[in-house]
Each structure stands twice: as C-alpha cells, then as structure tokens.
N, C-alpha and C positions, 0 to 999 in steps of 0.2 A: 429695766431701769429703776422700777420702782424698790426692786433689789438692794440696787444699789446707796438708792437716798435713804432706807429704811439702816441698812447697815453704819452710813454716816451720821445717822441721829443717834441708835442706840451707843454705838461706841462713845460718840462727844456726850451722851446724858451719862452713858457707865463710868467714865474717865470724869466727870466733875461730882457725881454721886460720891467718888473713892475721895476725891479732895475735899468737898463738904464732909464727909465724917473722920475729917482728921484735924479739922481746927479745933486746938485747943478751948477751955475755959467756958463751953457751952456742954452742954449733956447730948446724948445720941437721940434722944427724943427732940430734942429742940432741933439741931441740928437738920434733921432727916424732915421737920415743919419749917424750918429755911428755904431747906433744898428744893420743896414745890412751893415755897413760895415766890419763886424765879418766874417772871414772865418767860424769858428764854426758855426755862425750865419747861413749863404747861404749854408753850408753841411747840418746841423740837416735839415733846411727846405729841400732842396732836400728827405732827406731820410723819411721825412713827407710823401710830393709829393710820392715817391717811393711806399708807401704802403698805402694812400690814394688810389691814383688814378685807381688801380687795383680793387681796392672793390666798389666803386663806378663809374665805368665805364666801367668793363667787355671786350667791344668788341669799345671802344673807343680808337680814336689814341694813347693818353696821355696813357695808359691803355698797349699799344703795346710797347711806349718808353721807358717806366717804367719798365717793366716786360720784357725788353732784355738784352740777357746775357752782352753787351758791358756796357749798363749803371749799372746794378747790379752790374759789376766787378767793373766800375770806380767808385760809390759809396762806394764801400770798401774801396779803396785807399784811396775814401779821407777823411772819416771817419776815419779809424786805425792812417795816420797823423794825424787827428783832435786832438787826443789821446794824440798818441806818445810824438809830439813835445811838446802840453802843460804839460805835467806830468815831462817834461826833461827841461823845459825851463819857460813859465811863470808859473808854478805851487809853482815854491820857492818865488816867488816877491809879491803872490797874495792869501791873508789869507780871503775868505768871513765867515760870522759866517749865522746862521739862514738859510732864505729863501734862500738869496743868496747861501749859499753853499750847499742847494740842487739843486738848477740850476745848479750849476758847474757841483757838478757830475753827475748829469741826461745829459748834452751835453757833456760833455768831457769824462766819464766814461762809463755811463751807454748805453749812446745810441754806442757807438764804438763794448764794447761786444756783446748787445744784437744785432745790426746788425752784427759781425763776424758768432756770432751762427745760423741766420737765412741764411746768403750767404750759409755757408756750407750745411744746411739743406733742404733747399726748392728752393734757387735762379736759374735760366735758368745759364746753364754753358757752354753749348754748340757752335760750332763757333768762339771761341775766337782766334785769333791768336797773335801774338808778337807786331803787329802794333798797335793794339789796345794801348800796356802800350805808346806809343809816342802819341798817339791820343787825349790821358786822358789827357795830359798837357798842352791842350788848357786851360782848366778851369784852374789851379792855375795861368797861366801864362796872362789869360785874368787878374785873380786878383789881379798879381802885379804889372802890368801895371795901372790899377786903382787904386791898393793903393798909388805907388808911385806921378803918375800925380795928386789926390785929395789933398795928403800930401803935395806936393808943395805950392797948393793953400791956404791950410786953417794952414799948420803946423799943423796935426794932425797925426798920424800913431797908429794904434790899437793893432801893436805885438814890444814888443822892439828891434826884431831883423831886424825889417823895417824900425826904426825909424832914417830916414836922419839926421835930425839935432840932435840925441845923434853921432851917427855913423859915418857919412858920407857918400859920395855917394858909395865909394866904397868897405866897410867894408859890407854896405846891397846887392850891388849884388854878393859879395862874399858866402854870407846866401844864398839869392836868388839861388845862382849858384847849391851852397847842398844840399837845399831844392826841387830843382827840379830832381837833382840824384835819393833824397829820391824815390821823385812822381813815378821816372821813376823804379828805381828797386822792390819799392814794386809792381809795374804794371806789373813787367817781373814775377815777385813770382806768382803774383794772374792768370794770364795767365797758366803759367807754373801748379800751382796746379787746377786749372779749368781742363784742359786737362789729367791729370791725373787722377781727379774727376770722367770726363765723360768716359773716356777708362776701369775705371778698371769693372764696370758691365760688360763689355765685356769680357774681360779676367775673368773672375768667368765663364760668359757663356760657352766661350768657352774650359773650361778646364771639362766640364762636359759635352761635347760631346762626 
C-alpha cells in the first residue's frame, strides 16, 4: 500500500513540477523557488519521504522518523489541510483542464484520502499524547514565517489568503491566526482518535476474559 500512495504523490508532484516550469514570464530559477514554495508541494513530498523511506531502508534512521506514530499523525494533519482548505478556498479561482488537473487531483484529492485510509489502517498510533497537536505547528508556522518574509522580498505569495499586497498585513495574520486553530484542532482530533485506535484492542480483549 505504501507503494501505492508513494506512486500517487510522485506522479501529482511530477505532473505539476512539468506545469510550474511552463509558465511564461518568470525565469526557471524562479519558477522551480515557486514550485517548493507550495505548501501542497513540501506535504505531497513529505508523504513521498513517508512511505519511501520505509521500504527502502528498513532499519535506517529516516526509516524510524518516517514510521513513528508523532510524524505519521502530523502527516495527517497536514495533508487533510492540504485538502480541506484547497477544495474550500482556492479550488473556485483555479479551473486546470488536462494534465494539469490530474495533478490537482492527485496532490489535493487523491493523495489526502489515500493517506487518511492508510493512517487508519497500518500507521504506528501508539504514544501519541496532546502535546503532540502544539508540536506539529512548528511546520505550518516555520512556513508562514517563510512565506511571508520571501513575499516581502520578491512580491510573490502562492495562496491568496497570504497574499499581503491583495490583503494587507493584517487581514493575513488574521488567516494565519485560523489557519493555525485549524493545524491545532485537527491535531487534538488525530490524537484523540489515535488513542482510541490503540485502546480499543484492549478493550475487546479484555471483555473476553
């Protein structure tokens, strides 16, 4: 399985890689600092990483990182946002036809389910406590901190709801501010049902003593 959702990311990150470096009017150097500058973009590759690095490296570190219940969990999180928020927000502004919108839906769609169905199924669940969902918001918040400071520099911002110069500064930390609720309470959900995950084999057990 893990075959499988690793096939589904590379192809949707290959297939929007080809379409970022054919927009006109920017250079292949800029372009190709767009293209990781995708949240989508740095989650699909994570969940690549995720089910790569397991199969190809068993009893390696990347291998141990990959395959523990804390990153499994925050991998969820950020994936179901990856989702969520595009399907509710730029999904009405953004029509791709063809390749392009197989890309779309392979990182925005398809990789979010098909990694929900594997977390439930196979993922390490064990261990997880609450601190965890505050822990996971390192990542988004390292990457508004970076979108915002690049944005400065070049006028560029890649979700319109970060976009300073439509917004202003403080219409985007208002977003930012939601945005990180979101992080945080789908992070208390995924906790919360992890734990429950791992207790209820117990509870069957034990009710057949």
């Amino acid at each position: 399985m893990m075959g499988i959702g690793a096939v589904i990311g590379i192809v949707g990150i290959g297939l929007q890689f080809n379409y970022m470096m054919q927009i006109p009017g920017i250079s292949t150097a800029e372009a190709l600092v767009r293209f990781f500058s995708f949240f989508t973009i740095l989650t699909n590759l994570l969940l690549v990483f995720g089910y790569v690095f397991p199969l190809i490296g068993p009893e390696s570190a990347a291998r141990k990182l990959f395959a523990s219940a804390s990153m499994r969990g925050c991998m969820l999180v950020y994936i179901v946002v990856v989702g969520a928020v595009y399907n509710l927000l730029p999904r009405q502004l953004y029509h791709p036809v063809g390749w392009a919108k197989v890309a779309d839906v392979l990182v925005h769609d398809a990789a979010p389910v098909f990694y929900l169905i594997y977390w439930v199924l196979f993922a390490e669940k064990s261990g997880l406590g609450f601190r965890n969902a505050s822990q996971w918001l390192l990542y988004p918040l390292a990457y508004l901190i970076y979108t915002l400071l690049r944005g400065a520099m070049v006028g560029y911002y890649p979700y319109p709801f970060v976009d300073v110069l439509a917004l202003g500064y403080a219409r985007v930390l208002v977003n930012a501010a939601g945005l990180t609720v979101v992080f945080w309470g789908l992070g208390l959900i995924v906790v919360a049902a992890s734990r429950v995950m791992v207790s209820a084999p117990l509870r069957v057990t034990q009710s057949t003593d």
